[in-house]
C-alpha positions in Angstrom: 69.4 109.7 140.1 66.3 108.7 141.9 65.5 104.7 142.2 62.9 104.6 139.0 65.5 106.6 136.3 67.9 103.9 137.5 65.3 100.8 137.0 64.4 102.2 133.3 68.1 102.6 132.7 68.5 99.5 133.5 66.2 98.3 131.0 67.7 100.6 128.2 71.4 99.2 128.5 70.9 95.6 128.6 74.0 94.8 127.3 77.6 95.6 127.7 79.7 96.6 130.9 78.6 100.3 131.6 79.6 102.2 134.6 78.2 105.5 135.5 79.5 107.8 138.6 76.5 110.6 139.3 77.4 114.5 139.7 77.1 113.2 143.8 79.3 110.4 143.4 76.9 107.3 143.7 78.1 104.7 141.0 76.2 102.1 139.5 76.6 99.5 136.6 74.7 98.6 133.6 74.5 96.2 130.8 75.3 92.1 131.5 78.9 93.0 132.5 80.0 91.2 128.6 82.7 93.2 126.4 85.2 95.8 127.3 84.7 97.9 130.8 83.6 101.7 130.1 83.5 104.5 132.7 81.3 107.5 132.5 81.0 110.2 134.9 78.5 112.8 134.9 80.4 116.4 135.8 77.3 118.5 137.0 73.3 117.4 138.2 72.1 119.6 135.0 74.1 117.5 132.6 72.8 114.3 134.1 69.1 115.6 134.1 69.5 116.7 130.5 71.0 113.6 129.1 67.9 111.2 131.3 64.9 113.7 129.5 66.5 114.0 126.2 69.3 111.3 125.4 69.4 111.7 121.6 70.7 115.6 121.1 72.0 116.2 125.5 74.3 113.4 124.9 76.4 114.4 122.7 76.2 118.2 124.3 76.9 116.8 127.5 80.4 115.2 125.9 81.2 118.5 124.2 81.2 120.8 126.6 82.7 117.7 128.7 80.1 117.8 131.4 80.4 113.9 130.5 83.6 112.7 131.1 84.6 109.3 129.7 86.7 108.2 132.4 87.7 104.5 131.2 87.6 103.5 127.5 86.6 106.1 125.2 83.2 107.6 123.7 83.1 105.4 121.1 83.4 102.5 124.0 80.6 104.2 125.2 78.3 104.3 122.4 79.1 100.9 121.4 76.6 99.9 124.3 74.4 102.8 124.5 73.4 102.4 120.5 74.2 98.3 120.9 71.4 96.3 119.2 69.5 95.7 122.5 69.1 99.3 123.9 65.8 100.8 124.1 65.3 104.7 124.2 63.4 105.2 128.1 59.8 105.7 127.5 59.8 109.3 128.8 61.5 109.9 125.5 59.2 108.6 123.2 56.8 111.7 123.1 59.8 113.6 121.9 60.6 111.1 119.4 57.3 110.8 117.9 57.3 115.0 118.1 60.5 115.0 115.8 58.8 112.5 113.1 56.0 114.7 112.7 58.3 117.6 112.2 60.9 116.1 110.0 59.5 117.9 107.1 59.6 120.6 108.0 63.2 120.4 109.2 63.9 119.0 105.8 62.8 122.1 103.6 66.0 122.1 101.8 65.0 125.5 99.3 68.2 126.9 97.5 68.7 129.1 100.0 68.5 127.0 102.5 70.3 124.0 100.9 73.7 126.7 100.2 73.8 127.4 103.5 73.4 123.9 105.1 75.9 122.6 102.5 78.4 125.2 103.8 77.7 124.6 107.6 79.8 121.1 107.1 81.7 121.5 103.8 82.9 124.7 104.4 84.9 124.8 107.2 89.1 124.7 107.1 90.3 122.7 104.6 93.2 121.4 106.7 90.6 119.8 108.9 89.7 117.4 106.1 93.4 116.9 104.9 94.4 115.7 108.5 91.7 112.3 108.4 90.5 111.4 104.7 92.2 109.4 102.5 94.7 111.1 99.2 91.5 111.8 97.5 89.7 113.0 99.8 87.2 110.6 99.5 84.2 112.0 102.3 82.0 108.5 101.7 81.5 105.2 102.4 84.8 103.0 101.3 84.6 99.8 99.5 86.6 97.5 101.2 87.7 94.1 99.4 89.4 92.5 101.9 89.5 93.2 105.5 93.1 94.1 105.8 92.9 96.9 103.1 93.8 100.2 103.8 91.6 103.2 103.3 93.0 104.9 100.5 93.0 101.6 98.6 89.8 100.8 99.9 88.9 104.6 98.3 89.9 103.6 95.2 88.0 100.4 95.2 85.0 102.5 95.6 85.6 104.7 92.4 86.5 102.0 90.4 82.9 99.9 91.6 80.7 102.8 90.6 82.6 103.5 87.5 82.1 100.2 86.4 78.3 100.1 87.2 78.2 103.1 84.9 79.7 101.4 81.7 81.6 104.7 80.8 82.2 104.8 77.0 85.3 107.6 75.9 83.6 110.3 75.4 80.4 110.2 77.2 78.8 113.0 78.8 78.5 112.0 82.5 77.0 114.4 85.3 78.2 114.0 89.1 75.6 115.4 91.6 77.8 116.4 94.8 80.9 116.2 93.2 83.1 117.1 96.1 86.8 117.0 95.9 86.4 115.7 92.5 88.0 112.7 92.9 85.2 110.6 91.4 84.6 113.2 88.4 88.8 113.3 87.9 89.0 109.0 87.7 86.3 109.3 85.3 87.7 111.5 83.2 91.3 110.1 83.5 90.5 106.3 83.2 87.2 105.8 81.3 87.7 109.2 78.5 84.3 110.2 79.8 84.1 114.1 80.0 82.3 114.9 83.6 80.2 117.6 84.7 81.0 118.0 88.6 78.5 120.4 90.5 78.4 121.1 94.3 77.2 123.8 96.5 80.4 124.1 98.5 82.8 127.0 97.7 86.0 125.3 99.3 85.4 122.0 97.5 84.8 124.1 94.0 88.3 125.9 94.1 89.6 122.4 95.5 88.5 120.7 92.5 89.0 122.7 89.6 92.6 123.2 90.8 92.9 119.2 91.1 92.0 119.0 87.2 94.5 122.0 86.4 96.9 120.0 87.9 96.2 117.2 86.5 95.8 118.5 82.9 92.0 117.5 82.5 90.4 121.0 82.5 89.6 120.0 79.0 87.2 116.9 80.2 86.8 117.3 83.9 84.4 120.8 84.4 83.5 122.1 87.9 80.6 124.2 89.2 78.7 125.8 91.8 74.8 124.6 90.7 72.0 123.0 92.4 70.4 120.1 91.2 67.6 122.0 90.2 69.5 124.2 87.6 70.5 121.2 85.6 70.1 121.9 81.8 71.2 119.6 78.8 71.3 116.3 79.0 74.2 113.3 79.8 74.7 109.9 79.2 75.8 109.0 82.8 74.8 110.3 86.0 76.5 109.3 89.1 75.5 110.7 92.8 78.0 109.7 95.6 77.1 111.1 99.3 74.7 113.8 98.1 70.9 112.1 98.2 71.3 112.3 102.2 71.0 116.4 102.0 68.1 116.6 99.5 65.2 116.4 101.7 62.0 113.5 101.8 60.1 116.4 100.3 62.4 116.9 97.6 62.5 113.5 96.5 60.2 113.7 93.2 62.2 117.1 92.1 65.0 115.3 92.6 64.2 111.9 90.4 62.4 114.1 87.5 65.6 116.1 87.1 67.4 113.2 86.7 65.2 111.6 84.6 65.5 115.0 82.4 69.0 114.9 82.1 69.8 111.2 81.4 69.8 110.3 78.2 67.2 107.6 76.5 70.2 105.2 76.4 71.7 106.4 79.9 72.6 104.9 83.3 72.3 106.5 86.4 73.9 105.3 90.1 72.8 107.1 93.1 75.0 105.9 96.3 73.4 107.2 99.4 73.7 106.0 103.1 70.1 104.1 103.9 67.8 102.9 106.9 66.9 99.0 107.4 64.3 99.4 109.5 61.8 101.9 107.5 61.5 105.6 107.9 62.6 107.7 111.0 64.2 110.9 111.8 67.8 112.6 111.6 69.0 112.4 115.3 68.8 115.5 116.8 72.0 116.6 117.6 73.6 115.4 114.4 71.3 117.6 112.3 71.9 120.8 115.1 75.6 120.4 115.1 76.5 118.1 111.9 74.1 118.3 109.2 71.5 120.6 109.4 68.5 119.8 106.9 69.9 116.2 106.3 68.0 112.9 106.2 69.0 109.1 105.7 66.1 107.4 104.0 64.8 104.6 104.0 64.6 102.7 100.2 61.1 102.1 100.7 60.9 106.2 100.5 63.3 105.9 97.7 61.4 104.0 95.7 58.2 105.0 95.1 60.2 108.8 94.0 61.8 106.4 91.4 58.9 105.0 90.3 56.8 108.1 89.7 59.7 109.8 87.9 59.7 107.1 84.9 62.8 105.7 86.1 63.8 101.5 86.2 65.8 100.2 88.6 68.2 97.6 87.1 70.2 97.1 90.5 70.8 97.6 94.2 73.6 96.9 96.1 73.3 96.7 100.1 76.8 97.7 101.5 76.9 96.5 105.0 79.4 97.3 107.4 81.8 99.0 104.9 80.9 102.4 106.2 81.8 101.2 109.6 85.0 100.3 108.8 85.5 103.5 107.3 84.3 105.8 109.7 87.0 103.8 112.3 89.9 105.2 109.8 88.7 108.1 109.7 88.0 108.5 113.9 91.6 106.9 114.5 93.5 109.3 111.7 90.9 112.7 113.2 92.2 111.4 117.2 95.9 110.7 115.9 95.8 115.0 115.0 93.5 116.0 117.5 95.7 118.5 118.6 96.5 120.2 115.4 92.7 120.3 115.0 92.2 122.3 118.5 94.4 124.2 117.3 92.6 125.1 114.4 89.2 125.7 116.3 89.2 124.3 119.7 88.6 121.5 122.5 84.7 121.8 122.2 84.9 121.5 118.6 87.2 118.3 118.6 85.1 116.5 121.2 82.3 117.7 118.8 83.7 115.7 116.1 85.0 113.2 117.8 81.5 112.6 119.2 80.1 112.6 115.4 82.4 110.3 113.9 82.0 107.7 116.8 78.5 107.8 116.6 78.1 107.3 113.2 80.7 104.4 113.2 78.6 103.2 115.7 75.1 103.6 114.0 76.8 101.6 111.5 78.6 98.7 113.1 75.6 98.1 115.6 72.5 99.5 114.3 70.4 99.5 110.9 72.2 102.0 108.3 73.9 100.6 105.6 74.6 102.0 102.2 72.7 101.5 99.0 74.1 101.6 95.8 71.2 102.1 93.1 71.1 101.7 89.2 68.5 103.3 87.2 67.7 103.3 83.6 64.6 104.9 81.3 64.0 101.4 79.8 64.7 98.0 79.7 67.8 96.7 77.7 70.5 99.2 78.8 72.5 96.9 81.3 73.8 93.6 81.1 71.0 91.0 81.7 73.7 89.3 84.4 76.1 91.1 87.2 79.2 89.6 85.2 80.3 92.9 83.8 80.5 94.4 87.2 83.8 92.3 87.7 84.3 92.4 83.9 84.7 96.3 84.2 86.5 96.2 87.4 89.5 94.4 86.2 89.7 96.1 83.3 89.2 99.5 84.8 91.8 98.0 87.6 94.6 97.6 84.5 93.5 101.3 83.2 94.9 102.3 86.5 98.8 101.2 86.4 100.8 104.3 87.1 98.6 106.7 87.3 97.9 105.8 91.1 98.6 108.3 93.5 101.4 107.6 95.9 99.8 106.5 99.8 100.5 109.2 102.1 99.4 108.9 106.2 96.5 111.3 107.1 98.1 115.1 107.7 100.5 114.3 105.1 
């Protein structure tokens, strides 16, 4: 690396205790030498040269095809300083940055079509892989933890019990779950509050997952599964819930998205959207994570949310901020995907687990040292629906917590 890539490098890293061995050999340090030592080594000129003129997508490339070698500490290590509060993206890099914003639209086009296939890209592959890192109910979003030393699945659980008691689920209310997943949300709604659940998704493999979940559980009766878009909603539900979905719909889809829900909810209704969101205002999907991760998604920023909301008729009646909580859940989830890495190469292959190794540690990352958090968003259709205080959050918690008793399922370690 010539003498000016190393001065602007030097600027970007400010922090931490970086050291990083050229394709010839030269080795230099960055950062202010604080926090745990981390090695990097560049394996060929071309990976260093792509990584310098486009750090956001060559990055993680460069650690895939392990043209970046971590040589001491790992790649979360590494992105702990490289996405670290006081890093700067170099100037060259800008241009392409600025580029991306303008075409983030279009990028974001998420048509039927289009939003099938993008849902299968990441939801569709083996279902082992999923098995081996999430938690008994395959709970693929943010965890709520309540104290720090709680483990994941409990921490799961937590989560499913805070937005069912946002909802205020009567026995037999109609309640709709946009992204339903697994079903793990749509199943402790129908087991716990009596509420009979609509679940749609777009994936095939979480469909077949899901409707075989309520067979087993003998809740086919309440607990109904299918393959629809948002946009084919009909009929209308007295509880809508959204968990992990918003982030595929698309900044262009937002006012489709809020008037179908509006459509659906009932005069009387609640609805709670919980979607990963930006601190810091609008931006763009990194480039690698929507080439490689999640093609067509977006993590938006509430002051994008918002005005959707408001021209769709809808009130907002709370918003809960989530900080760090995703962090800590992303960590479980890297340290149960590393503990099976092999049984995952085995699966696909080496490419594929640095790949997702890359993904998980920068999105723990993003989390624990940048601006996402996760939002947690109530809506209405008029004033009067919700308590006028938070009280009955707890309230419904504890009751919703003695609802539970036996009918939790047994821990079990990830691969299990």
């Amino acid at each position: 690396m010539n003498r000016l890539v190393r001065v602007a490098l030097k600027k970007f890293v400010r922090a931490g205790n970086l050291r990083i061995t050229t394709a010839r050999g030269t080795t230099y340090t960055l950062g202010d030498g604080t926090g745990p030592a981390v090695a990097l080594r560049f394996a060929t000129a071309a990976a260093e040269r792509a990584v310098i003129l486009d750090p956001e997508l060559k990055l993680g490339e460069s650690y895939m095809d392990g043209t970046l070698v971590v040589e001491q500490g790992s790649i979360a290590d590494a992105l702990a300083v490289l996405q670290g509060p006081t890093a700067e993206p170099p100037l060259w890099a800008r241009p392409r940055q600025l580029l991306r914003y303008l075409r983030r639209r279009r990028k974001q086009l998420n048509w039927r079509g289009r939003a099938r296939r993008n849902v299968a890209h990441h939801y569709d592959l083996d279902d082992q892989l999923y098995a081996l890192f999430l938690d008994a109910d395959r709970q693929y979003s943010c965890a709520y933890f309540e104290r720090p030393d709680q483990s994941l699945d409990d921490a799961q659980l937590a989560k499913r019990r805070h937005l069912a008691a946002k909802l205020l689920i009567g026995s037999g209310q109609r309640v709709l779950d946009i992204g339903c997943g697994w079903g793990g949300l749509a199943l402790y709604i129908a087991e716990n509050c009596g509420g009979r659940v609509t679940g749609i998704t777009l994936s095939q493999q979480q469909l077949a997952v899901a409707r075989v979940r309520a067979a087993e559980k003998g809740l086919g009766g309440t607990a109904d599964f299918r393959l629809q878009d948002y946009r084919e909603l009909s009929g209308t539900f007295d509880r809508i819930v959204s968990v992990g979905m918003f982030e595929h719909v698309g900044v262009g889809f937002y006012d489709e998205f809020f008037r179908k829900c509006r459509a659906a909810l009932a005069d009387d209704g609640i609805m709670l959207l919980h979607s990963i969101g930006r601190s810091e205002g609008p931006n763009v999907t990194n480039p690698w994570v929507a080439k490689y991760i999640f093609p067509g998604g977006y993590i938006p920023a509430l002051s994008e949310v918002l005005p959707a909301v408001e021209r769709a008729g809808l009130l907002v009646t709370d918003i809960e901020i989530l900080r760090l909580h995703y962090a800590e859940t992303l960590k479980a989830w890297r340290q149960r995907f590393l503990a099976h890495r092999e049984e995952v190469e085995r699966i696909y292959d080496r490419r594929f687990v640095r790949m997702w190794e890359f993904y998980l540690a920068a999105s723990e990352m993003a989390f624990r040292e940048q601006a996402l958090m996760v939002f947690q968003m109530q809506l209405t259709k008029r004033q009067g629906i919700v308590p006028t205080t938070r009280d009955y959050i707890a309230r419904e918690t504890a009751r919703l917590h003695g609802l539970e008793g036996g009918r939790r399922q047994p821990l079990r370690l990830a691969g299990e």
